[in-house]
Structures are given as C-alpha cells and as structure tokens.
PQR file with spaces between the fields and no chain letter, atoms N, CA, C, O and H, PARSE charges and radii, in Angstrom:
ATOM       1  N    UNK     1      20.743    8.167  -16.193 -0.4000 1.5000
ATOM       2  CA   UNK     1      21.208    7.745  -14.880 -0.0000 2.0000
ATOM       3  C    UNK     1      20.019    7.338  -14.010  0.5500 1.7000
ATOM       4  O    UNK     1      20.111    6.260  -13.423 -0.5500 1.4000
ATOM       5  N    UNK     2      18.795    8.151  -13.843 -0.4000 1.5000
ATOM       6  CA   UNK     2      17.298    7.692  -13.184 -0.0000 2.0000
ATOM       7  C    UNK     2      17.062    6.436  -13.716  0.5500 1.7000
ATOM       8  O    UNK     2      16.875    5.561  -12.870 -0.5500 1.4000
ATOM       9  H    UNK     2      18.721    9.027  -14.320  0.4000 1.0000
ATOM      10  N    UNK     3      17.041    6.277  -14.262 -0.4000 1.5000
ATOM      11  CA   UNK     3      16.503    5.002  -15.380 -0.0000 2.0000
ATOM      12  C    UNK     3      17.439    4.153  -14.907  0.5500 1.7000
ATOM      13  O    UNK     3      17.084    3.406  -13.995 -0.5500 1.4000
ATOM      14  H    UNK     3      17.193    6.987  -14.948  0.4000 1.0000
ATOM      15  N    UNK     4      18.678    4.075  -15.350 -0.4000 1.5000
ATOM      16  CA   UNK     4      19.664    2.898  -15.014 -0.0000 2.0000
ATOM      17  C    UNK     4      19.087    2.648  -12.946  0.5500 1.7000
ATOM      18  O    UNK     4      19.019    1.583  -12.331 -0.5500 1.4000
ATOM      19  H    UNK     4      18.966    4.681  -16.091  0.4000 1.0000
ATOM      20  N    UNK     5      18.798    4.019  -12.449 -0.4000 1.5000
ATOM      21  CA   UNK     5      18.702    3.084  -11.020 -0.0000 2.0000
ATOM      22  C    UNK     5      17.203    2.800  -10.837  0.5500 1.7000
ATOM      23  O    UNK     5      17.010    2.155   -9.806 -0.5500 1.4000
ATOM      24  H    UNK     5      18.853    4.884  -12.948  0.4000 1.0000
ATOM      25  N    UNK     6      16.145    3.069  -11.486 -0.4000 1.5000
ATOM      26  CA   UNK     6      15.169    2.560  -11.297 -0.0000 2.0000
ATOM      27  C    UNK     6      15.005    0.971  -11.778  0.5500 1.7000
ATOM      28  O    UNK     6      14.132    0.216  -11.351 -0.5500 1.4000
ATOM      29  H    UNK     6      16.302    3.592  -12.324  0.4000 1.0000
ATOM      30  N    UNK     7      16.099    0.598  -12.823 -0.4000 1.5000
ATOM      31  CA   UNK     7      16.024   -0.739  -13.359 -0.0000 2.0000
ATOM      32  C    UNK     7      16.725   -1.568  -12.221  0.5500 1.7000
ATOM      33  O    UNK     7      16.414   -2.733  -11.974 -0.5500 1.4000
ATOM      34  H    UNK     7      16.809    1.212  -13.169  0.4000 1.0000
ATOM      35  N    UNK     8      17.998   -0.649  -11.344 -0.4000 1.5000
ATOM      36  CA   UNK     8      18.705   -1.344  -10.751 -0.0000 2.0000
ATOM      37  C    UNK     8      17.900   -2.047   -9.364  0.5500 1.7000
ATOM      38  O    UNK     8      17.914   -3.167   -8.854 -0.5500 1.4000
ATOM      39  H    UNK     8      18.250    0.297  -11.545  0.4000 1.0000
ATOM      40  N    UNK     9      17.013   -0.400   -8.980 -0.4000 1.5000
ATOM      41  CA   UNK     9      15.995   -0.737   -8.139 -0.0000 2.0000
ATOM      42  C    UNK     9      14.546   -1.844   -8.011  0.5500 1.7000
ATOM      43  O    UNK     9      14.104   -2.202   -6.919 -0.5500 1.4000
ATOM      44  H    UNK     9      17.001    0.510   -9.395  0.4000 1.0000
ATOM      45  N    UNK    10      14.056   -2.194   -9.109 -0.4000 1.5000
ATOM      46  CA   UNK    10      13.191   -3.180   -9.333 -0.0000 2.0000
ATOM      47  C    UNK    10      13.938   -4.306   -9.961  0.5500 1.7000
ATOM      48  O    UNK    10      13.208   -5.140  -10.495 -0.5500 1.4000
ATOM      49  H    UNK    10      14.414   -1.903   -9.996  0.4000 1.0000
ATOM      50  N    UNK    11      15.584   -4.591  -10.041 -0.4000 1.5000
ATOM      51  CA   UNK    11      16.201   -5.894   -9.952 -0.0000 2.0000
ATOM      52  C    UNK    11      16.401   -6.177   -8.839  0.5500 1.7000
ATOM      53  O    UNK    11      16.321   -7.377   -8.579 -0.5500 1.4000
ATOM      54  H    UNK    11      16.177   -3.913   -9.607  0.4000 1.0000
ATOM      55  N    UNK    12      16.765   -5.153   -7.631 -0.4000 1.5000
ATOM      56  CA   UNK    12      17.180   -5.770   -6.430 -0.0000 2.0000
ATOM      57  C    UNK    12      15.368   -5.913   -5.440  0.5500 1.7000
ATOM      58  O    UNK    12      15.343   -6.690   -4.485 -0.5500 1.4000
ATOM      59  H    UNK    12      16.829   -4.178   -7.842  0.4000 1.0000
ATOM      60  N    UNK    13      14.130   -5.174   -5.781 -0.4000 1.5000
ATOM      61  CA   UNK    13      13.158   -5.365   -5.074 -0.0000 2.0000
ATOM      62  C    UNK    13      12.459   -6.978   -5.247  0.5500 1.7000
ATOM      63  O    UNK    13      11.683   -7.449   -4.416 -0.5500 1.4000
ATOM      64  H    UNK    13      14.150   -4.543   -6.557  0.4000 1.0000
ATOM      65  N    UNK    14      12.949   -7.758   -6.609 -0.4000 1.5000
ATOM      66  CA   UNK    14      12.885   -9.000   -6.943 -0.0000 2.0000
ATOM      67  C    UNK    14      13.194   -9.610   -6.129  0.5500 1.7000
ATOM      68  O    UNK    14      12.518  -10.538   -5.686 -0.5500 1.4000
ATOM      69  H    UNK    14      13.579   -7.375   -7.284  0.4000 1.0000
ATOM      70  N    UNK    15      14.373   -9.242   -5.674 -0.4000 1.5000
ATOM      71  CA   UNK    15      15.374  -10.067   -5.091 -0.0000 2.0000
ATOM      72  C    UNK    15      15.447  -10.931   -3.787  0.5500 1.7000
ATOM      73  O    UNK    15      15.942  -11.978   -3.369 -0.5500 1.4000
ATOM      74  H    UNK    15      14.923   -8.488   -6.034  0.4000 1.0000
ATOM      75  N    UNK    16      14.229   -9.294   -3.164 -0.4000 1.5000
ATOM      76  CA   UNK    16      13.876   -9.366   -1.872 -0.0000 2.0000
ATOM      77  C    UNK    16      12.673  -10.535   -0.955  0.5500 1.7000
ATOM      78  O    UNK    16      11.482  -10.583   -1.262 -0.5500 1.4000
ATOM      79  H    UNK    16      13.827   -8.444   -3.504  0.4000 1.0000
ATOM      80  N    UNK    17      13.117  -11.150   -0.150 -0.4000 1.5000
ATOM      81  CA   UNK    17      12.354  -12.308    0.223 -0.0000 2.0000
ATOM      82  C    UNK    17      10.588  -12.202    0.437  0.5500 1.7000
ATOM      83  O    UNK    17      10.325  -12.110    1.636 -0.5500 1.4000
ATOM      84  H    UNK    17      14.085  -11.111    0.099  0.4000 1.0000
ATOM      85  N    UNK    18       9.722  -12.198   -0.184 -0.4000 1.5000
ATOM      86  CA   UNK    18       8.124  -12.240    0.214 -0.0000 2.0000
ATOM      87  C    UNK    18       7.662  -11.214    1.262  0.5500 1.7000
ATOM      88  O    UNK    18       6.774  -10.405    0.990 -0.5500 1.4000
ATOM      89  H    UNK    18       9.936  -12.273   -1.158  0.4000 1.0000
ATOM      90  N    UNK    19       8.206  -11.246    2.340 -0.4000 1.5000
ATOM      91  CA   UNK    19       7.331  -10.469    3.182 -0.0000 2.0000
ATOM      92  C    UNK    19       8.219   -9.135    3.174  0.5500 1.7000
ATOM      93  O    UNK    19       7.636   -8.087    2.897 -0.5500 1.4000
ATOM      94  H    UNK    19       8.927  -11.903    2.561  0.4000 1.0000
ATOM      95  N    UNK    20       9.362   -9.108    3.411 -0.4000 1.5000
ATOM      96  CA   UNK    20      10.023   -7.655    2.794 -0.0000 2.0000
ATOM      97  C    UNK    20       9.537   -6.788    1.707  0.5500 1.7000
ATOM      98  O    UNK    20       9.362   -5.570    1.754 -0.5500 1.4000
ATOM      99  H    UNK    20       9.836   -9.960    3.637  0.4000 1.0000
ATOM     100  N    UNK    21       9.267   -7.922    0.320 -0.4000 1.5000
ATOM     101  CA   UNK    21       8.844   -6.947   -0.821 -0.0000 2.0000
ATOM     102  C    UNK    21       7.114   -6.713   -0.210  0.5500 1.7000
ATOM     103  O    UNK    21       6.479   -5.706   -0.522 -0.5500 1.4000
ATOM     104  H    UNK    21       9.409   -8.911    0.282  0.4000 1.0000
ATOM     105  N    UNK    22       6.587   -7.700    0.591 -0.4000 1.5000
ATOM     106  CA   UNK    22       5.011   -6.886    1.323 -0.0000 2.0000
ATOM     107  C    UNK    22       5.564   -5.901    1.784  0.5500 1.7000
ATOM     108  O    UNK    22       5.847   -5.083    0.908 -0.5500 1.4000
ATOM     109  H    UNK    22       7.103   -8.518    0.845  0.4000 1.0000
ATOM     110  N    UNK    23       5.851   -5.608    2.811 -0.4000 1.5000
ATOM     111  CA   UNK    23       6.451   -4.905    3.079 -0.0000 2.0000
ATOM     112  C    UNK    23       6.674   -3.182    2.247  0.5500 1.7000
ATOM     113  O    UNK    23       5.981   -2.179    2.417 -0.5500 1.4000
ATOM     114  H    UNK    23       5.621   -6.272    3.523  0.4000 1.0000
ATOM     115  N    UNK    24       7.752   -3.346    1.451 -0.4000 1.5000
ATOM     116  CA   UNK    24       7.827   -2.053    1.019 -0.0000 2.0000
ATOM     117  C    UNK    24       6.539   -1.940    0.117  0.5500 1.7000
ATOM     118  O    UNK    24       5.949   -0.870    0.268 -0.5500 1.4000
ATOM     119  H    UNK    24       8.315   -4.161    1.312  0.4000 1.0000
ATOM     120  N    UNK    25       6.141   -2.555   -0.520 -0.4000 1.5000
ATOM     121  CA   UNK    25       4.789   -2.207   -1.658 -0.0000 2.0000
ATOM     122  C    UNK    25       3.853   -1.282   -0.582  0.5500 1.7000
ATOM     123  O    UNK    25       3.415   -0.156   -0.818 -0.5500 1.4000
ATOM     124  H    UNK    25       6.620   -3.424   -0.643  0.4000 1.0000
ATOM     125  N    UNK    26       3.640   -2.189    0.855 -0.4000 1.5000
ATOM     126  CA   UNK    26       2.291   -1.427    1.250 -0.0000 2.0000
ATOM     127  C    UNK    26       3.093   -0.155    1.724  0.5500 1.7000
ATOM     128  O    UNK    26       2.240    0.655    2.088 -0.5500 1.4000
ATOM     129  H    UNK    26       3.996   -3.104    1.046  0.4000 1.0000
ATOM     130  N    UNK    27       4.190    0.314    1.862 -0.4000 1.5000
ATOM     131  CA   UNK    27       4.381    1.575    2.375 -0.0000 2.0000
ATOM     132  C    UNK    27       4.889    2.092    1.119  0.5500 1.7000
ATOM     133  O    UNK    27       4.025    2.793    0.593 -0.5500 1.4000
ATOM     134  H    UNK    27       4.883   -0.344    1.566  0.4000 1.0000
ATOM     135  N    UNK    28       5.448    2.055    0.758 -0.4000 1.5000
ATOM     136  CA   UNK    28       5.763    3.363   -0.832 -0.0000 2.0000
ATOM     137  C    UNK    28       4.419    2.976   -1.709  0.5500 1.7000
ATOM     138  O    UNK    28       3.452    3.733   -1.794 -0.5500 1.4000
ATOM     139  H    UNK    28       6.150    1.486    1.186  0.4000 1.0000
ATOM     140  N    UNK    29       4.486    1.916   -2.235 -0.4000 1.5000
ATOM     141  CA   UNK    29       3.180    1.636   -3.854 -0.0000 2.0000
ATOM     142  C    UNK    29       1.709    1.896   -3.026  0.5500 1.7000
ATOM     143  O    UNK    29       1.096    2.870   -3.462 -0.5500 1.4000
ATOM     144  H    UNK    29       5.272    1.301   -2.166  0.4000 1.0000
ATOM     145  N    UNK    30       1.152    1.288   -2.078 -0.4000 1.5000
ATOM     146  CA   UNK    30      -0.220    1.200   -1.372 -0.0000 2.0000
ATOM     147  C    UNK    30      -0.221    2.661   -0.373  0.5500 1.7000
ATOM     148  O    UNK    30      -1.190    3.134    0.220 -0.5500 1.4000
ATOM     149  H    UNK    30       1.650    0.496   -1.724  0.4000 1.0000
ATOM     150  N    UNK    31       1.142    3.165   -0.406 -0.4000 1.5000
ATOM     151  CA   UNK    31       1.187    4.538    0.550 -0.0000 2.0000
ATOM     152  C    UNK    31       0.193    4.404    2.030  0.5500 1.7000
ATOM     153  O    UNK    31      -0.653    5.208    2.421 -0.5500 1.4000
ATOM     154  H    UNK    31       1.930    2.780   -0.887  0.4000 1.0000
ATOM     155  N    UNK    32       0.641    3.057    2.695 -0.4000 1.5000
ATOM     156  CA   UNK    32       0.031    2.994    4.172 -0.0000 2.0000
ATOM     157  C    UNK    32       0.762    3.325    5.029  0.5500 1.7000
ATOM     158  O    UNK    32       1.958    3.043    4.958 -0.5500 1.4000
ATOM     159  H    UNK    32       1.329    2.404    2.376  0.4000 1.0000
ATOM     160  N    UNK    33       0.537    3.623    5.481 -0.4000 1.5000
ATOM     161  CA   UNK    33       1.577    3.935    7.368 -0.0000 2.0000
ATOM     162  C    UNK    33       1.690    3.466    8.179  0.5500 1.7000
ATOM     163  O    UNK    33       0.764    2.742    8.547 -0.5500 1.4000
ATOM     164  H    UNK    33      -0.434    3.853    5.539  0.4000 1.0000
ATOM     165  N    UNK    34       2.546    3.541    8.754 -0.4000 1.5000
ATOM     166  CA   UNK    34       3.589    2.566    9.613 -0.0000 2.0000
ATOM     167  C    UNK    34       2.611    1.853   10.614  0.5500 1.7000
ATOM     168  O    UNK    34       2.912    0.683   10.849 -0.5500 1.4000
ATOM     169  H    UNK    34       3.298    4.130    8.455  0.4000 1.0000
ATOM     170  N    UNK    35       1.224    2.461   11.400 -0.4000 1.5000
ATOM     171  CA   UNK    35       0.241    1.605   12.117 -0.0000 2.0000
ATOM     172  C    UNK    35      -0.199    0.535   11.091  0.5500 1.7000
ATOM     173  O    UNK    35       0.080   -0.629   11.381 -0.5500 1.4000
ATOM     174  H    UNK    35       0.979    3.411   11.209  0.4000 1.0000
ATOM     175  N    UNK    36      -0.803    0.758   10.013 -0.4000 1.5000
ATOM     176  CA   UNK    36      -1.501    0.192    9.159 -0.0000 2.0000
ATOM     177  C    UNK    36      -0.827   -1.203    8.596  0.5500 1.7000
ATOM     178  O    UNK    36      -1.491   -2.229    8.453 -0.5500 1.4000
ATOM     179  H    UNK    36      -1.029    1.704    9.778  0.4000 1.0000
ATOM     180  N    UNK    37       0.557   -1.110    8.298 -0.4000 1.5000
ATOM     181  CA   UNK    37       1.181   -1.983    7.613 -0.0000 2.0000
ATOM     182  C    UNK    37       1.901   -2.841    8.994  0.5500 1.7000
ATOM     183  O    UNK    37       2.372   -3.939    8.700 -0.5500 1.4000
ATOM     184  H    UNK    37       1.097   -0.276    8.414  0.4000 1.0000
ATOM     185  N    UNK    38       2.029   -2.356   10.672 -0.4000 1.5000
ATOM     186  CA   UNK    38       1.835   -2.818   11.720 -0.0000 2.0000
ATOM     187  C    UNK    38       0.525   -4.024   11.500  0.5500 1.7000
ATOM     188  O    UNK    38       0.772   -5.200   11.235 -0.5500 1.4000
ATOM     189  H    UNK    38       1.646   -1.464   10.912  0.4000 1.0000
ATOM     190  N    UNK    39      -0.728   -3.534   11.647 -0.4000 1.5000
ATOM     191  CA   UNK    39      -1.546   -4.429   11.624 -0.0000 2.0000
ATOM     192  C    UNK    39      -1.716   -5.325   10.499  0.5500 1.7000
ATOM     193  O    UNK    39      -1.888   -6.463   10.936 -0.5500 1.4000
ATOM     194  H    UNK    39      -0.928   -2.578   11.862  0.4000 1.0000
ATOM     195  N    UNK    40      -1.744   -5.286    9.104 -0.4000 1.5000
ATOM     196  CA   UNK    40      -2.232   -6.049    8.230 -0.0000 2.0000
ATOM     197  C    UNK    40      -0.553   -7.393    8.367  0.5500 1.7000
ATOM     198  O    UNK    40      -0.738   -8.519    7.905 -0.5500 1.4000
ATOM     199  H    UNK    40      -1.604   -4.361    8.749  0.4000 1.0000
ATOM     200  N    UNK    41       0.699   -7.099    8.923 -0.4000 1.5000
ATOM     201  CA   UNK    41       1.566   -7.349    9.156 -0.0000 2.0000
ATOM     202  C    UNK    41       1.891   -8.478   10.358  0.5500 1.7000
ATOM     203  O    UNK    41       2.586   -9.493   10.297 -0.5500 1.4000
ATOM     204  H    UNK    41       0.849   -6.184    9.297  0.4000 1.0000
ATOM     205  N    UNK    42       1.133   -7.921   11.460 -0.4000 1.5000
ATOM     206  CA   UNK    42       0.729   -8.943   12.667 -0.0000 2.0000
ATOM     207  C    UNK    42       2.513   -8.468   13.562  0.5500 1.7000
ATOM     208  O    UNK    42       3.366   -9.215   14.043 -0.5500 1.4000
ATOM     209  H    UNK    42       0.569   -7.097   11.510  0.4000 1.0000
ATOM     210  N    UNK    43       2.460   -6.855   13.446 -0.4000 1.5000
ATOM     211  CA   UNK    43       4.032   -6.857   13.934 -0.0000 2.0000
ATOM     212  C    UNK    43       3.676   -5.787   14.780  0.5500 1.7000
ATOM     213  O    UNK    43       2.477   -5.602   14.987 -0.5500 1.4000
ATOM     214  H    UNK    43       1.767   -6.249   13.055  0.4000 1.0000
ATOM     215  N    UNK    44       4.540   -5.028   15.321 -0.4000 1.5000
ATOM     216  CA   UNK    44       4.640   -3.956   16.579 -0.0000 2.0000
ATOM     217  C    UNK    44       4.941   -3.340   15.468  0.5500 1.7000
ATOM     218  O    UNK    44       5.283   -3.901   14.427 -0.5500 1.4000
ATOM     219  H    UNK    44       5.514   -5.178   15.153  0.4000 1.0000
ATOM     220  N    UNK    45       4.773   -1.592   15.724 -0.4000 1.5000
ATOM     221  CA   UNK    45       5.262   -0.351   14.756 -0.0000 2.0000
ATOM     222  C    UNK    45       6.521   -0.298   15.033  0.5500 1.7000
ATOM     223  O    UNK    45       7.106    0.301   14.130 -0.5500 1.4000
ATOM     224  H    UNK    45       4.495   -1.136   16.569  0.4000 1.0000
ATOM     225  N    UNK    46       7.328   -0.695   15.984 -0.4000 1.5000
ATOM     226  CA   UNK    46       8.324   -0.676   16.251 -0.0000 2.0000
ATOM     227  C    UNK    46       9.305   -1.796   15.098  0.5500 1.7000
ATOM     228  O    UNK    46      10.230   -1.340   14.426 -0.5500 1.4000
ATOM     229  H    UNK    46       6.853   -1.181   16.718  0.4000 1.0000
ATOM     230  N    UNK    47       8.986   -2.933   15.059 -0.4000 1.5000
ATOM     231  CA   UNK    47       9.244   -4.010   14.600 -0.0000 2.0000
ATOM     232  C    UNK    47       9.236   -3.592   12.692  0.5500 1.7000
ATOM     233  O    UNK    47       9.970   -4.083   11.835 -0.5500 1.4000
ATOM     234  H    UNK    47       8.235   -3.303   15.605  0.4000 1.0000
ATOM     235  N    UNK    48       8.075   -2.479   12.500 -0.4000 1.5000
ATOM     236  CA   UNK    48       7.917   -2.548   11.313 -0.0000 2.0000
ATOM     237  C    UNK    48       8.881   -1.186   10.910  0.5500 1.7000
ATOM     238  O    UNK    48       9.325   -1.492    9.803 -0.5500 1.4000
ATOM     239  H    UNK    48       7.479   -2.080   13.197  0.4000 1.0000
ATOM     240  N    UNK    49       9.341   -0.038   11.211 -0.4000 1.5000
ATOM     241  CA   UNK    49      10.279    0.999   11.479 -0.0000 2.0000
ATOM     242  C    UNK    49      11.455    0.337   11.305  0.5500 1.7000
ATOM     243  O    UNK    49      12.193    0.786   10.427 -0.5500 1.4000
ATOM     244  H    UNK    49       8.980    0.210   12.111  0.4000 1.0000
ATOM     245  N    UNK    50      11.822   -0.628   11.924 -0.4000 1.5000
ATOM     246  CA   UNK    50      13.073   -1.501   11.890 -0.0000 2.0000
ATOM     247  C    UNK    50      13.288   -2.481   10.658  0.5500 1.7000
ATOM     248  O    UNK    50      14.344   -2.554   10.029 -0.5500 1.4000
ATOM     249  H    UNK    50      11.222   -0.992   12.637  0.4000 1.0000
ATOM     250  N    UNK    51      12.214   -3.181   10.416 -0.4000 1.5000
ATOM     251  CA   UNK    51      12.585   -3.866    9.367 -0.0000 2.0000
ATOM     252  C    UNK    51      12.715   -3.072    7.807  0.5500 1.7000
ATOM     253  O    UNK    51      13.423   -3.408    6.858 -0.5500 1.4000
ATOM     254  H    UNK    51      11.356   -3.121   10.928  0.4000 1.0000
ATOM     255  N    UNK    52      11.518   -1.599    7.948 -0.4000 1.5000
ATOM     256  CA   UNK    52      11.931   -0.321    6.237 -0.0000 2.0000
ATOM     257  C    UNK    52      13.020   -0.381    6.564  0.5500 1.7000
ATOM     258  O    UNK    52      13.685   -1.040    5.765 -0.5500 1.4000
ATOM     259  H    UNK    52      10.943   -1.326    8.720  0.4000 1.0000
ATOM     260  N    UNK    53      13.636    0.042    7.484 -0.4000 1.5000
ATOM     261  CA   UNK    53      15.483    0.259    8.110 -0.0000 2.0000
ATOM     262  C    UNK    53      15.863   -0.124    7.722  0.5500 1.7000
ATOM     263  O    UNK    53      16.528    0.537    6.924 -0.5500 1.4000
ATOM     264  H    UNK    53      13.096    0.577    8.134  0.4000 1.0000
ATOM     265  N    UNK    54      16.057   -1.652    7.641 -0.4000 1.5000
ATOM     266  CA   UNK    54      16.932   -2.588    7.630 -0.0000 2.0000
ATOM     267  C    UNK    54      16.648   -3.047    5.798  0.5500 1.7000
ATOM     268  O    UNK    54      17.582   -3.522    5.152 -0.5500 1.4000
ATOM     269  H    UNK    54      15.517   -2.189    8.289  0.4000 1.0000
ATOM     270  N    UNK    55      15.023   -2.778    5.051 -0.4000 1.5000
ATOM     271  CA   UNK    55      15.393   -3.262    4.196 -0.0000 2.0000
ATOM     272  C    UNK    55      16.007   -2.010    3.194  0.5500 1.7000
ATOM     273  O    UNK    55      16.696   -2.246    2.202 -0.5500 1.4000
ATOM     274  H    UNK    55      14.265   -2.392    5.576  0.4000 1.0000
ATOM     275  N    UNK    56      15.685   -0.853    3.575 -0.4000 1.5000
ATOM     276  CA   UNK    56      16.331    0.337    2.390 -0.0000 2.0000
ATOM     277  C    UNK    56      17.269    0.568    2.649  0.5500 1.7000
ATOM     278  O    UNK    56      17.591    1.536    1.960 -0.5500 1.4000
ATOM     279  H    UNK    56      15.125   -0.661    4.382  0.4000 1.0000
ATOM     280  N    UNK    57      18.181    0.240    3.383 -0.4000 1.5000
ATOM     281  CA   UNK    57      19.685   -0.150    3.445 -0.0000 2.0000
ATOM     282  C    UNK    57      20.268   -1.546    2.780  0.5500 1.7000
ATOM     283  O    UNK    57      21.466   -1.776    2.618 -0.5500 1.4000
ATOM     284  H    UNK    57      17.919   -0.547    3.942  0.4000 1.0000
ATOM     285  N    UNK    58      19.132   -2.474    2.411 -0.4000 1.5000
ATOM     286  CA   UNK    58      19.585   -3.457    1.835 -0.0000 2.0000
ATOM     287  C    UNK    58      19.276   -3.225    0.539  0.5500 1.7000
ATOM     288  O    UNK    58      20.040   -3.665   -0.320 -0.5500 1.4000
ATOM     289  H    UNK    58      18.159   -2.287    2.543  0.4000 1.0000
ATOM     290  N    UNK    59      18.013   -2.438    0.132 -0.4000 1.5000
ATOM     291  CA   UNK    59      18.252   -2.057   -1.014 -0.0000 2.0000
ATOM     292  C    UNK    59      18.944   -0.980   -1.718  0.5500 1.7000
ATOM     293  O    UNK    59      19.188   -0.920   -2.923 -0.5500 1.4000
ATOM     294  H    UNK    59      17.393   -2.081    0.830  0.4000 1.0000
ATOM     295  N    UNK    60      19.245   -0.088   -0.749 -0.4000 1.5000
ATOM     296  CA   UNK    60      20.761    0.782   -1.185 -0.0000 2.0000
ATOM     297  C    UNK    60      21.894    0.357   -1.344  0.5500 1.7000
ATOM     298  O    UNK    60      22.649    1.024   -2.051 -0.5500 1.4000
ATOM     299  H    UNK    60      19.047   -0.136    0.230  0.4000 1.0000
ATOM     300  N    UNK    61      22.339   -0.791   -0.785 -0.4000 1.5000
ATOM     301  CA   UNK    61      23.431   -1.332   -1.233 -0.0000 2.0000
ATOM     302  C    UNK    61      23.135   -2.098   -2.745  0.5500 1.7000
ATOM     303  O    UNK    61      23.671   -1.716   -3.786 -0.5500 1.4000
ATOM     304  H    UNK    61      21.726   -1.333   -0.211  0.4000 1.0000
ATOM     305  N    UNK    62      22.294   -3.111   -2.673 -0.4000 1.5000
ATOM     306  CA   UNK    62      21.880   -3.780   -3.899 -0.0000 2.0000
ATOM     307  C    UNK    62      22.411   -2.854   -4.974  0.5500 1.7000
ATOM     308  O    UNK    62      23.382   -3.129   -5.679 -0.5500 1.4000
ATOM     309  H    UNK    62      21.858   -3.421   -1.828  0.4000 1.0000
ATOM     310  N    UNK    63      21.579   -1.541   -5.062 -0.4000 1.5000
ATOM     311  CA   UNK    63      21.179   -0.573   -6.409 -0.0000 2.0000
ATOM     312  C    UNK    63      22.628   -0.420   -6.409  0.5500 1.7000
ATOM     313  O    UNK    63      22.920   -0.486   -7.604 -0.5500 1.4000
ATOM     314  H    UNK    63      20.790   -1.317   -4.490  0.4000 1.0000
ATOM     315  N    UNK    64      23.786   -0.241   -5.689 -0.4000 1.5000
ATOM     316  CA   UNK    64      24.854    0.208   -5.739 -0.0000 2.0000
ATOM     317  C    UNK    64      25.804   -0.785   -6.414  0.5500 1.7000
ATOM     318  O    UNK    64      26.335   -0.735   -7.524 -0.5500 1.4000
ATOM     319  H    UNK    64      23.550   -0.188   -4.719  0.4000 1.0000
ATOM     320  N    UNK    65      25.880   -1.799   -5.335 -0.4000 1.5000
ATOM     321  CA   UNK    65      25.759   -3.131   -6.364 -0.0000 2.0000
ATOM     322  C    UNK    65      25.606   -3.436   -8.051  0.5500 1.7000
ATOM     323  O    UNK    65      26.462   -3.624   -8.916 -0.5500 1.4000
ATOM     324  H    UNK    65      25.449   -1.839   -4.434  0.4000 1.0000
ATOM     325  N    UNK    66      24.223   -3.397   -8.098 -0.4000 1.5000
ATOM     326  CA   UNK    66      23.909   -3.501   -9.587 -0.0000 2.0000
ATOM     327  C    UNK    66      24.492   -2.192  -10.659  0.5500 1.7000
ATOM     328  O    UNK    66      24.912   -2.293  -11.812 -0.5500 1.4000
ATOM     329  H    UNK    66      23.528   -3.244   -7.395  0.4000 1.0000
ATOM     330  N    UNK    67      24.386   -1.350  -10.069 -0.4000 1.5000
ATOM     331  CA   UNK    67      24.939    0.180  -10.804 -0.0000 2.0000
ATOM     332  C    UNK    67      26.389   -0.243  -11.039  0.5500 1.7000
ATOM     333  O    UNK    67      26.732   -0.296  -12.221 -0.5500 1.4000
ATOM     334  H    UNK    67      24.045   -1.267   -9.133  0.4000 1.0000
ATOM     335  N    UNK    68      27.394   -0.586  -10.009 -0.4000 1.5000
ATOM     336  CA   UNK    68      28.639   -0.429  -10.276 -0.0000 2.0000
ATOM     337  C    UNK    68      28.961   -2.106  -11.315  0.5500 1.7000
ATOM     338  O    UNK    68      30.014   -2.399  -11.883 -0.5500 1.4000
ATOM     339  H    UNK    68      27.115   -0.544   -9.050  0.4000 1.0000
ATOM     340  N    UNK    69      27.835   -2.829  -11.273 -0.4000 1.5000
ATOM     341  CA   UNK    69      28.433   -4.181  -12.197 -0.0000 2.0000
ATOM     342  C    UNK    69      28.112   -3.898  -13.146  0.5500 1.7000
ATOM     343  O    UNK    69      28.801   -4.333  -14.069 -0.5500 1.4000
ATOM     344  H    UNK    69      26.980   -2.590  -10.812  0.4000 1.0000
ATOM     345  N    UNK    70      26.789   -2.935  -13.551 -0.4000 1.5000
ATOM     346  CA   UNK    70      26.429   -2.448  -15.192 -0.0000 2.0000
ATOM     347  C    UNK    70      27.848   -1.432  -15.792  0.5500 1.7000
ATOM     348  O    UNK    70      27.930   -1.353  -17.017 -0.5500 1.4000
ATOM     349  H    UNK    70      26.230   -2.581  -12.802  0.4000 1.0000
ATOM     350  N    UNK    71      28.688   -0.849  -15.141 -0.4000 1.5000
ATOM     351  CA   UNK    71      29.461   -0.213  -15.319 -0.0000 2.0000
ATOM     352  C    UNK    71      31.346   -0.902  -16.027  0.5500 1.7000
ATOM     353  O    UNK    71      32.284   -0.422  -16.663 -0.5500 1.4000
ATOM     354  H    UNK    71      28.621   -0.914  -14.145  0.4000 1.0000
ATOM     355  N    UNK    72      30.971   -2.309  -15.352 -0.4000 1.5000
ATOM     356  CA   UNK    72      32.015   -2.905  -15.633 -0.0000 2.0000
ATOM     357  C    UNK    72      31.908   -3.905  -17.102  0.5500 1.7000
ATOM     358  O    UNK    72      32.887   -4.547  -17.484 -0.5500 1.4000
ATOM     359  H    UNK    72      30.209   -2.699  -14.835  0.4000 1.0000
C-alpha cells in the first residue's frame, strides 16, 4: 500500500507545473524553510505558506485520484 502511494505520489509531483514542483523539492527534498524558499523564490512567506497549502491539497487529491484508478 506505501509503495502503491509513493508511485502514486511521484506520478502526480510530475504532473505539477515548474515552479510548484520548485517549490515542494526545496521544502521536503532540500529541507529549507519557509524564509529561505521565500527568498530563493522572490515571494512573501506568506505567499509561500499558501501556495505548500494549496499544492498538498492538490497533491492529496491527485494520489487519491491515481490510487482509486489503479484499483479499477
């Protein structure tokens, strides 16, 4: 079951448009913080809080997505 969503999870991080997948790499894979990925970003911490938001909800649906079509 890990496995099926880690595959599901790096089909839908593909998926994700250029600066989103920047985005999550420098905060989970590069493990920077929310100032850091603010500056190399050219965004407000605010701006960057909102967009992890907005994309690990897009990739929770995705994985859910892909999970329930491997099923069918």
């Amino acid at each position: 079951h890990l496995s099926d969503r880690s595959e599901a999870l790096q089909t839908c991080l593909q998926k994700l448009p250029e600066k989103q997948r920047q985005a999550i790499l420098l905060r989970y894979y590069e493990d920077c913080d929310i100032p850091e990925i603010a500056s190399r970003t050219d965004r407000t911490e605010g701006a960057v809080y909102r967009l992890l938001s907005r994309i690990r909800s897009s990739l929770n649906e995705c994985v859910t997505r892909e999970l329930a079509s491997s099923l069918s």
